[in-house]
C-alpha positions in Angstrom: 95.4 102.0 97.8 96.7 101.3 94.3 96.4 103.4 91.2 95.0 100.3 89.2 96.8 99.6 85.9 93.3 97.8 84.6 91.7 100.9 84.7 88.6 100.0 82.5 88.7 101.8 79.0 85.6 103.5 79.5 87.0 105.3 82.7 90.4 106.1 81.0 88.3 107.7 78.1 85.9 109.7 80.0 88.6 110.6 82.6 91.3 111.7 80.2 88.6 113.5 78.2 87.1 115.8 81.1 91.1 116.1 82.5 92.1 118.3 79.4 88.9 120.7 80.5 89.7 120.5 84.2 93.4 119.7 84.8 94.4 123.5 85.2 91.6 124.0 87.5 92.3 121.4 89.6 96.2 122.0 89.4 95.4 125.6 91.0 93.3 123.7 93.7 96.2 121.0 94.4 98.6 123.9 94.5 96.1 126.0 97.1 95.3 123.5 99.0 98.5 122.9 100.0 99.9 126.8 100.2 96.6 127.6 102.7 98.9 124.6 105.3 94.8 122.3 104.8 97.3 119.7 103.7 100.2 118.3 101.4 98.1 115.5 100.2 95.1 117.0 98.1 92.4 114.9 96.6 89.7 115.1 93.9 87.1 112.8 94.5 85.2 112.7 90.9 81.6 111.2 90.4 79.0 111.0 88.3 76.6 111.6 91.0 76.3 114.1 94.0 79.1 112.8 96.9 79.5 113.5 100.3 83.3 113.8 100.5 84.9 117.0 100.2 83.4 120.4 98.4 81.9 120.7 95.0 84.9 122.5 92.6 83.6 121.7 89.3 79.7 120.0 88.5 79.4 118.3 85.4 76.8 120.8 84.1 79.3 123.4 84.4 82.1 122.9 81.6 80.3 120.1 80.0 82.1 117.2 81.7 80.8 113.6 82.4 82.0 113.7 86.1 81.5 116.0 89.3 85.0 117.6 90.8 85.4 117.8 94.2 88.1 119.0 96.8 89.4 117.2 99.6 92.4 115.9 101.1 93.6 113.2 102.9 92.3 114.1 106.5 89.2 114.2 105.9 89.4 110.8 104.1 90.7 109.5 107.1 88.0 111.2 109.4 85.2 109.4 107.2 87.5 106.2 107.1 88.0 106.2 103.1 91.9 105.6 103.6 92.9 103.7 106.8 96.7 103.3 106.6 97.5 106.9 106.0 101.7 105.8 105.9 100.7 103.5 103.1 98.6 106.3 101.3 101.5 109.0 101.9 104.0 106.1 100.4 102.0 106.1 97.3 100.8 109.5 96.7 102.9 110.6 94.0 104.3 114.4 94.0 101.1 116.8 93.8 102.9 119.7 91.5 103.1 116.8 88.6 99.8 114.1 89.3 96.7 114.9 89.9 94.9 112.3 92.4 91.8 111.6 91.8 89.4 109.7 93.5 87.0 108.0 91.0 83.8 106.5 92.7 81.4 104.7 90.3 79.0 101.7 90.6 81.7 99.5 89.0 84.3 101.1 90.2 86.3 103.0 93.1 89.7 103.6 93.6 92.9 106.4 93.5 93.9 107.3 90.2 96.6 109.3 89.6 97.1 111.3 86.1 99.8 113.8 85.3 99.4 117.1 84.6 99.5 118.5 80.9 103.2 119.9 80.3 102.7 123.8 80.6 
């Protein structure tokens, strides 16, 4: 898992544009995630397309975004085998009340993103 510092400009743009719509949204959903006990690592898989990982939290159609929001966390990526060293992924994840990680999955590209929050 890396957060990948060549994150193509046409992800960074689309990403960073839909974030300032969803970031408070998804911020809530980190922070219930983790107060419910489902897990301290909580994950947003975003694509363009329908997914099978995780719930629906935001659809693209919704708030006008280019990507689909979803919640998960980092058992269930284990359980469908998206994240196999889960000490490596828990080394990495970076603290959940400040980045959002997101899980970008598009035909040119997958991988863990993380992207701080707005400052309140």
């Amino acid at each position: 898992m890396n957060n990948d510092p060549e994150l193509n400009g046409k992800y960074l743009g689309t990403i960073t544009k839909d974030f300032a719509l969803v970031s408070d949204t998804l911020k809530e959903a980190s922070y219930q995630i983790r107060k419910r006990g489902f897990s301290p690592f909580p994950i947003f898989p975003v694509s363009k397309t329908d997914l099978p990982i995780g719930r629906l939290l935001i659809g693209k159609y919704e708030m006008a975004t280019v990507w689909n929001y979803y919640a998960s966390f980092l058992e269930e990526f284990e359980q469908l085998k998206l994240v196999e060293e889960a000490d490596v992924f828990k080394q990495a994840y970076k603290d959940p009340d400040e980045f959002c990680c997101l899980f970008v999955v598009d035909t040119d590209f997958t991988n863990f993103v993380f992207i701080p929050y707005p400052e309140d």
